[in-house]
N, C-alpha and C positions, 0 to 999 in steps of 0.2 A: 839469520834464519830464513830469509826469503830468497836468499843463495841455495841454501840448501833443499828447501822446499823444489824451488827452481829444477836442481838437480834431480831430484827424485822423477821430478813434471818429464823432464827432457828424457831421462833412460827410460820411463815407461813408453814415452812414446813412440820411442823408437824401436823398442822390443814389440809392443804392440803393432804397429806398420810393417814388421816382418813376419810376426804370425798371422794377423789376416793377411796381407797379400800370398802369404802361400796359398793358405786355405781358398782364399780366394781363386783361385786357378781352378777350385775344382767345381765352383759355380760356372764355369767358361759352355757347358753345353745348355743348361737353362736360359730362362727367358729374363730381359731385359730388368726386368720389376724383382728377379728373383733376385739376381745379383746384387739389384741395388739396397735392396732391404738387408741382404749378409753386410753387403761391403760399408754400408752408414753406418753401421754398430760399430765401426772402429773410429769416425766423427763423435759418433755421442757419447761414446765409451771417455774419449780424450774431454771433450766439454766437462762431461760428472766428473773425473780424475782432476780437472783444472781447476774448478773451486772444491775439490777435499783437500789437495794438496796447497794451492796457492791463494784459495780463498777468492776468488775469481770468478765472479757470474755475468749474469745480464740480465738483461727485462724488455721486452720488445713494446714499442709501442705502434698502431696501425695495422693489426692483420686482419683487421676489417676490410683495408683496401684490397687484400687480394682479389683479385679475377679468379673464376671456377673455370677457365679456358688455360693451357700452359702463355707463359709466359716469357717476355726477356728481361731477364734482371741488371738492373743498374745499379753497381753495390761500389762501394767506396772503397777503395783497396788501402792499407794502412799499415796491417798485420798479419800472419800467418791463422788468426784466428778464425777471420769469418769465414774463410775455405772449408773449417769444418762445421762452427754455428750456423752457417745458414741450411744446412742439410736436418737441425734439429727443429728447425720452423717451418720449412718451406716443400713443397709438395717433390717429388721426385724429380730430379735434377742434373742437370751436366756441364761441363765448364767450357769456355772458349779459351786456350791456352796456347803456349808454342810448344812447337810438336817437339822439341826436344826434352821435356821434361817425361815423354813417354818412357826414354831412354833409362830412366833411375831407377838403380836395382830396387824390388819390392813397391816401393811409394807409385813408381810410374806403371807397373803392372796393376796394381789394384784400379790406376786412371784407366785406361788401355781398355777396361772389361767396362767401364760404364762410357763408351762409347762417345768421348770427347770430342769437340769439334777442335781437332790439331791443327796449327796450320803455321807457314813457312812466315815467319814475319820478314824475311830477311826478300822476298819475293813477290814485294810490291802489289801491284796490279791484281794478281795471281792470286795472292793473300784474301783482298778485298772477295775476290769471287767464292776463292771455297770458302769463306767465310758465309757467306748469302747462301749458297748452294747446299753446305753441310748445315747449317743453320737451320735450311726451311725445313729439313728433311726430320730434324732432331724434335723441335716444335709439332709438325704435323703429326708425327708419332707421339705427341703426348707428354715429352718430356719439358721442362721448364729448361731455361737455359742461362749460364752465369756467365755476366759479361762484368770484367771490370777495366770501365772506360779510359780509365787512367793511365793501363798499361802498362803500371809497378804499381811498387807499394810506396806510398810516399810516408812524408814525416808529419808528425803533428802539426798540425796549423798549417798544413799546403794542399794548396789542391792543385793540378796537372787538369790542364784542356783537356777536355771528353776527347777521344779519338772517334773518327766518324763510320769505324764498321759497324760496331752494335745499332747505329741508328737508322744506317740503310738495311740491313737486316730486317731492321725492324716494318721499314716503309715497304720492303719487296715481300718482307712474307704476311705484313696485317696483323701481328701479334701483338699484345701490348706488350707497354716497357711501363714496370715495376720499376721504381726509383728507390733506391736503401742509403741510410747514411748508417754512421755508427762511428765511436772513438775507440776502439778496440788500440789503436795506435799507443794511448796515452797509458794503456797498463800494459802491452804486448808488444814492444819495440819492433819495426821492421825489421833490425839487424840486431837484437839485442834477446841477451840470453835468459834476464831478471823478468818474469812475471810478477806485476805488483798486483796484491790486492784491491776488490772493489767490487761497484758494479759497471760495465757495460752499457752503455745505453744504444738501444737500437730504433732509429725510424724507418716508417715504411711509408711511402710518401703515394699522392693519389695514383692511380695508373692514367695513364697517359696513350690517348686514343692513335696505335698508329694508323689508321684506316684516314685520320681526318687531317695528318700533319705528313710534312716532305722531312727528310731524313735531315734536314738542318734545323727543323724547326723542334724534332722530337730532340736532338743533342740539345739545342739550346735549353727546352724546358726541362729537360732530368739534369744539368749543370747547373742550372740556377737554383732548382728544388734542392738537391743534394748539396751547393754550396750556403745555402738558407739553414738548411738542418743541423749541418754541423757548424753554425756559428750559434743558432739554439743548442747545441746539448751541450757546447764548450765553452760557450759563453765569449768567446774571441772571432774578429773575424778570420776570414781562411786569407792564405796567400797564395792569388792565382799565378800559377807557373807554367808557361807557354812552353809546347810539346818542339821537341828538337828538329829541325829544320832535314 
C-alpha cells in the first residue's frame, strides 16, 4: 500500500510541476511577491497531497526564533522535501542552487521566475563572489534566502562539513543566519521512491548575530547548532563527513 500510495504522491506531482510552471510564465510581467505567492501554491499544494496520500506531516518547533528582517537560512539538506515545506513556514523566499537546474523543463522555469541566486559551482573563486554579490542583492530586497550548507542531500545519520559560502554572505551582507534541522531524510529517502508515514519533526534554532561573528565563526555555530538538533529529534549521534578535497 505505501508503494502505491507513493505512486499516486509521485504522478501528482509531477503533473502538478507542469501545470504551474506553465501557468506560471504568465506571472513573468508582475512583481516579485506576486509570482511568489502563484508559484508556492504548487509547495503547499504537494505538502497537503503528501500527508492525504502517504500520511506524511510535520510540526515545527521555534518560529519564535524568527527575525522580522529577511534572512539566511541554514537548513539541513536530507530530502527533496524541505525544498517545498519550508516555503509553507517561512516568509518569502529563494534558493542558492547550481545554475543548472535552471535548465529542467517546467521544474526549473518555475525556479528561474523566483529569482534564484544560480551560480557555477564548477568555477571556484568566481562561485564564492556571485554568491556574495547575488546574495546581498536578494536579502536587501526583502527576500529571505535558502542556503543548504551541505551542498547535497545526505543520508540519515550524516552530516557533511558546512561549506563556507552561506557564511561569508552572511558576514558581507550583516543578515542573520537562521539555523533549521529536520529528519525529513528518515521518511523521504534522498534517492528513494517510498514515502513512509509519520511525523516530521522540524527545529528552528536561535538566529545567530552576523554583524558580531567572522564567517568561520558563524559556519561553526550553525554546524554545531544543526548537528545538536538532529542528534535531539533522532535520538543518534550524526556522522560528521569531511567535504571533498
Amino acid at each position: 500500500m505505501q508503494y502505491f500510495r507513493s505512486a499516486i504522491y509521485f504522478a501528482s506531482m509531477v503533473l502538478t510541476a507542469v501545470v504551474f510552471a506553465s501557468l506560471a510564465l504568465l506571472t513573468f510581467p508582475f512583481s516579485f511577491e506576486t509570482r511568489y505567492r502563484f508559484i508556492s501554491q504548487f509547495a503547499r499544494f504537494n505538502i497537503w497531497w503528501l500527508k492525504l496520500t502517504c500520511g506524511l506531516s510535520y510540526e515545527v518547533e521555534g518560529l519564535e526564533n524568527l527575525p522580522k528582517e529577511s534572512a539566511i537560512v541554514f537548513a539541513k539538506h536530507a530530502s527533496t522535501w524541505e525544498t517545498y515545506a519550508l516555503q509553507c513556514f517561512l516568509p518569502p523566499q529563494t534558493w542558492v542552487l547550481k545554475r543548472e537546474l535552471l535548465k529542467v523543463p517546467f521544474f526549473g522555469w518555475g525556479l528561474a521566475l523566483l529569482k534564484p541566486v544560480a551560480i557555477d559551482r564548477a568555477s571556484g573563486r568566481k562561485a564564492l563572489k556571485q554568491l556574495v554579490e547575488l546574495g546581498k542583492v536578494c536579502l536587501d530586497e526583502g527576500r529571505w534566502l535558502i542556503v543548504f550548507p551541505e551542498g547535497t542531500r545526505m543520508a540519515p545519520g550524516k552530516m557533511r562539513k558546512f561549506g563556507f559560502g552561506g557564511a561569508m554572505l552572511a558576514e558581507k551582507s550583516g543578515h542573520p543566519v537562521v539555523p533549521i534541522a529536520h529528519n525529513a531524510g528518515h521518511f523521504w529517502p534522498r534517492h528513494g521512491f517510498l514515502k513512509k508515514p509519520g511525523v516530521i519533526k522540524v527545529k528552528i534554532g536561535p538566529v545567530i548575530d552576523s554583524k558580531a561573528h567572522k564567517a568561520s565563526e558563524i559556519n561553526r555555530m550553525a554546524e554545531e547548532w544543526v548537528t545538536q538538533a538532529m542528534t535531539e529529534i533522532t535520538g543518534q549521534p550524526e556522522e560528521i563527513v569531511e567535504r571533498k578535497k
